[in-house]
N, C-alpha and C positions, 0 to 999 in steps of 0.2 A: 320510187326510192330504189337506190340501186345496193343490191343485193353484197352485203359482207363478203370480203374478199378470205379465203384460207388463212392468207400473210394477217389480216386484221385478227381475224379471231383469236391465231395464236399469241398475239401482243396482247389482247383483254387478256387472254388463258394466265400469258407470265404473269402479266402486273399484277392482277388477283392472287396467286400466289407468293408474289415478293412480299403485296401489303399481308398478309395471312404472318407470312413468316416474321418480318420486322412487328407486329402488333404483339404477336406468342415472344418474340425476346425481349422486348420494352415490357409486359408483366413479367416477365421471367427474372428481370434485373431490378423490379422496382420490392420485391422479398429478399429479406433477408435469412441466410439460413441461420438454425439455431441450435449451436451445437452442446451435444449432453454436457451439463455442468456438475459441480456440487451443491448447487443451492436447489430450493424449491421453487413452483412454479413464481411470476411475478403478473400481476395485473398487467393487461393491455395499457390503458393510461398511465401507468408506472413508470414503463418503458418511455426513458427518450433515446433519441436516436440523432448522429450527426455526421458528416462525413467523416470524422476522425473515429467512427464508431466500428468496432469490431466484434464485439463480446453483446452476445445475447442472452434473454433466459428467454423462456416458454410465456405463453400469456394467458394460462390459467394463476386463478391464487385459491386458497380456502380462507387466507384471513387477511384484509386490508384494513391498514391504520389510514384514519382521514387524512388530508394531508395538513402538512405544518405550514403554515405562513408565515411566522415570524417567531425565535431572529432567522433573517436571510443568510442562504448558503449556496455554493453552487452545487454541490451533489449531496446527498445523504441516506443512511436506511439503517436498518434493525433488521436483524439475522438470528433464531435460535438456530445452534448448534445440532442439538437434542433432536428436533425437529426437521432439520436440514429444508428448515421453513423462515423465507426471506417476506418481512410481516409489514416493511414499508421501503418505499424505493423512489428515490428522488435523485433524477439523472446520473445514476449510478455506471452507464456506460459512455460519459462523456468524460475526457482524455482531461486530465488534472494535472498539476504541479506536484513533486510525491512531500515535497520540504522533506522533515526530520521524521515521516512516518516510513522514510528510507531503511531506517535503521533497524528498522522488524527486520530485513529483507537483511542486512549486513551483518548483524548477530546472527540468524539461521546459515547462511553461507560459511559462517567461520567456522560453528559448530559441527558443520557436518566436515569439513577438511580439518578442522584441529582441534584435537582433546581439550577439553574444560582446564584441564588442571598443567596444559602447555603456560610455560614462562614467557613474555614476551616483554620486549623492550623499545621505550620511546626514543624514537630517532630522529633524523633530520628529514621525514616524513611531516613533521609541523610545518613547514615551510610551506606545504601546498594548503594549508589551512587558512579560509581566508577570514579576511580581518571583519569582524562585531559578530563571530559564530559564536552559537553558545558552545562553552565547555565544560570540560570534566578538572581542568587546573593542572592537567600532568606536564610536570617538569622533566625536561629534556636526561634522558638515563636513565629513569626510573624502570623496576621491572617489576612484573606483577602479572596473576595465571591472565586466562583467558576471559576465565569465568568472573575473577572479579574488573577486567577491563571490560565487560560486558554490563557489567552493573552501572559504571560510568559510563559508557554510550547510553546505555536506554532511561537511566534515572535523571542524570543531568544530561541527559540528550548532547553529548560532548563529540563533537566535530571530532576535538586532537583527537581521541579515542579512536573514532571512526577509521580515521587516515594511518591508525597506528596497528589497526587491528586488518587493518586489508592489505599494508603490504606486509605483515608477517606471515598472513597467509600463502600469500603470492609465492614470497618467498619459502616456506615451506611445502610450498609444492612443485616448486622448479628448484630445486638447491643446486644444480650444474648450471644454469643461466644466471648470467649476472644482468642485475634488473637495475634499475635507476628508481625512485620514488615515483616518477611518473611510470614508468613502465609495468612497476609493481601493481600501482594505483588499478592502469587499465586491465592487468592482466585479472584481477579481483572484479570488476565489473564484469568483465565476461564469464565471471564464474556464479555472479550477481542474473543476470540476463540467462546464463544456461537455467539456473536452479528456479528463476519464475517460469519458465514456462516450463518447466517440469511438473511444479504443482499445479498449473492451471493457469496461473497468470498470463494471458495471449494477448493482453492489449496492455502492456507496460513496456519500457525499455529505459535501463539506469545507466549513467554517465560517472557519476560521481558516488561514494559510499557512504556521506552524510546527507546526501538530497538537494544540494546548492542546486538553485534553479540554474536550468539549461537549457537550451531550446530543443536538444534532441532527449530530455528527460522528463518521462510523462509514468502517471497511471491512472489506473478509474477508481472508482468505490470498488466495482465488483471483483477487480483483482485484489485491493486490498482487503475485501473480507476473507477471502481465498488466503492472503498470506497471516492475517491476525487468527485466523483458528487453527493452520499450521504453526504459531506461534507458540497457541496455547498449550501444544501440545508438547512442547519442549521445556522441561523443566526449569532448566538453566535461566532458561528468559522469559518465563513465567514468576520464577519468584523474584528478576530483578524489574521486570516491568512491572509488579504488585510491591512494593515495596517502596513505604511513604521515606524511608533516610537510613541510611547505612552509612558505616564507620568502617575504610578498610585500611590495611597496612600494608605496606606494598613489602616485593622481597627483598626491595634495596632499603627497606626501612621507614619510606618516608607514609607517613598516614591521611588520609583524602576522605572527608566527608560528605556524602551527597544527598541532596534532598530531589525526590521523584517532582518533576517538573508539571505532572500529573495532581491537579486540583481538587481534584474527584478521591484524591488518599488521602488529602492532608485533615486530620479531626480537628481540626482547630480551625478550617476555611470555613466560607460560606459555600461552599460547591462540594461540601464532604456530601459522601455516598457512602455509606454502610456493605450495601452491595456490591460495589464494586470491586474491582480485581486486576485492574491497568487499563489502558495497554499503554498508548503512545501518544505523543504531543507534535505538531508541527507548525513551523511558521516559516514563510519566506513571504516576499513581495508578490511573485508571482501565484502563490498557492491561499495564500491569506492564511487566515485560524483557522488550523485541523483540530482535529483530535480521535483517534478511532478507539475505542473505552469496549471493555466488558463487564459483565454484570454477573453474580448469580442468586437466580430467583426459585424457589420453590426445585431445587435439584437439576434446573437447565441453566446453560448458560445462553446470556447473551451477546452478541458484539453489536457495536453502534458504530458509525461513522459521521462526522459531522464535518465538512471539507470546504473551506471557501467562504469561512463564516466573516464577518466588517472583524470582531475585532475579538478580544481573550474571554469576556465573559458570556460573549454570543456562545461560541464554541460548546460551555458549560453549559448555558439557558435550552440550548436544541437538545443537546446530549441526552439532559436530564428530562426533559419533555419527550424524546423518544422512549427514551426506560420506563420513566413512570406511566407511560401510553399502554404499556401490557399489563400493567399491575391494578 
């Protein structure tokens, strides 16, 4: 056998090394990192994971709800506050349609650029409203604070509102730019997109102020738990997303009644909750029956998310089976 040549050895020596090094990258890239959040740890099996996945939690828990079977949903979980303990998790970081649970995210935006008790006026902003949205009923003129056109976005979950509350924004914060209603529109969104991922939000991005499915308009569960207990924390939209009907009167005089589009208020449904406390409703094609709901029990609270559910009393039947699952 004739004896390995210098030039041979050195070719085994690389290739050995090449394989070393490509084997150390391919596990290096098959982890995902997982960066500090707000929530508590979540079960290994909890977690799902997809290529549109960005947002992780850790994969310890101290306390795992079994999981739910039915009704069917595409993501869902239960979150104490108090605890900053995340108690069931059902692919909470797979990329969702946001529908009308938009409007958490569009009410906090407006409040933080413009005072509660600011006047604003419905304009030719309806026009980008698109046709079978739910609404709030405001007639074109009408003028009324902030605070109570926040009540019609989040109670009657009202598009016109939506469209009429963003570009007054817009426009109160660029008063030398003259903006067009689309201009307004997007310049709200990007103030929509700064303000999530400020709190935490890293795997959303919004298009539109009421949630109209988009194809560049996504978020997860776990962002929206992130924006529903930043919600709770904001007066304003705490007592208009708790709040089974209100009667308000605009400054131009005209009067608008709304009833919280939320089923879980109503004491006269079959889906009343005692406990309950809002938050928000959604539906589109592409998102199915939302609903993301808080609770409070025994001096915590809770938030539920139920996302992607067949159809309006799915929504309720999961919700309700997540709450009652700690009780």
């Amino acid at each position: 056998m004739k004896k390995m040549t210098l030039r041979g050895k050195r070719f085994i020596f690389f290739t050995v090394i090449i394989l070393i090094v490509v084997i150390a990258a391919t596990k290096c890239r098959s982890k995902e990192d997982v960066p500090a959040g707000n929530f508590a740890p979540v079960s290994a099996t909890a977690t799902t994971t997809c290529a549109q996945t960005t947002t992780f939690f850790p994969t310890v828990t101290t306390a795992v709800i079994p999981p739910i079977s039915a009704p069917s949903c595409n993501a869902a979980a239960i979150y104490c506050i108090e605890d900053k303990q995340l108690l069931y998790s059902d692919r909470i970081n797979v990329r969702i349609a946001p529908a009308s649970l938009t409007k958490m995210l569009t009410a906090s935006v407006a409040l933080k650029y413009m005072d509660s008790s600011t006047v604003i006026t419905v304009g030719s902003e309806q026009s980008l409203v698109q046709p079978y949205s739910s609404l709030a009923g405001l007639s074109m003129g009408t003028s009324m604070t902030l605070n109570d056109m926040i009540s019609g976005l989040m109670m009657a979950s009202g598009n016109d509102a939506a469209y009429t509350i963003a570009v007054s924004v817009a426009r109160n914060q660029q008063p030398a730019v003259e903006m067009s209603d689309t201009d307004a529109v997007n310049y709200f969104c990007d103030l929509m997109n700064k303000f999530a991922f400020e709190i935490g939000m890293t795997n959303s991005n919004f298009t539109t102020p009421d949630g109209w499915d988009d194809a560049f308009q996504y978020t997860t569960v776990s962002d929206l738990l992130i924006l529903a207990e930043y919600v709770l924390n904001v007066p304003e939209i705490r007592q208009a997303c708790g709040t089974h009907t209100k009667s308000v009167q605009a400054v131009t005089g005209e009067i608008y009644d709304w009833t919280d589009s939320n089923l879980l208020l109503d004491p006269n449904g079959s889906f009343y909750c005692q406990n309950a406390i809002g938050i928000k409703t959604g539906t589109t094609l592409q998102a199915g029956n939302c609903l993301v709901a808080a609770f409070s029990l025994n001096n915590k609270t809770y938030i539920t998310a139920a996302c992607g559910c067949t159809s309006d009393s799915d929504r309720y039947d999961l919700t309700l089976k997540l709450f009652r699952s700690i009780q």
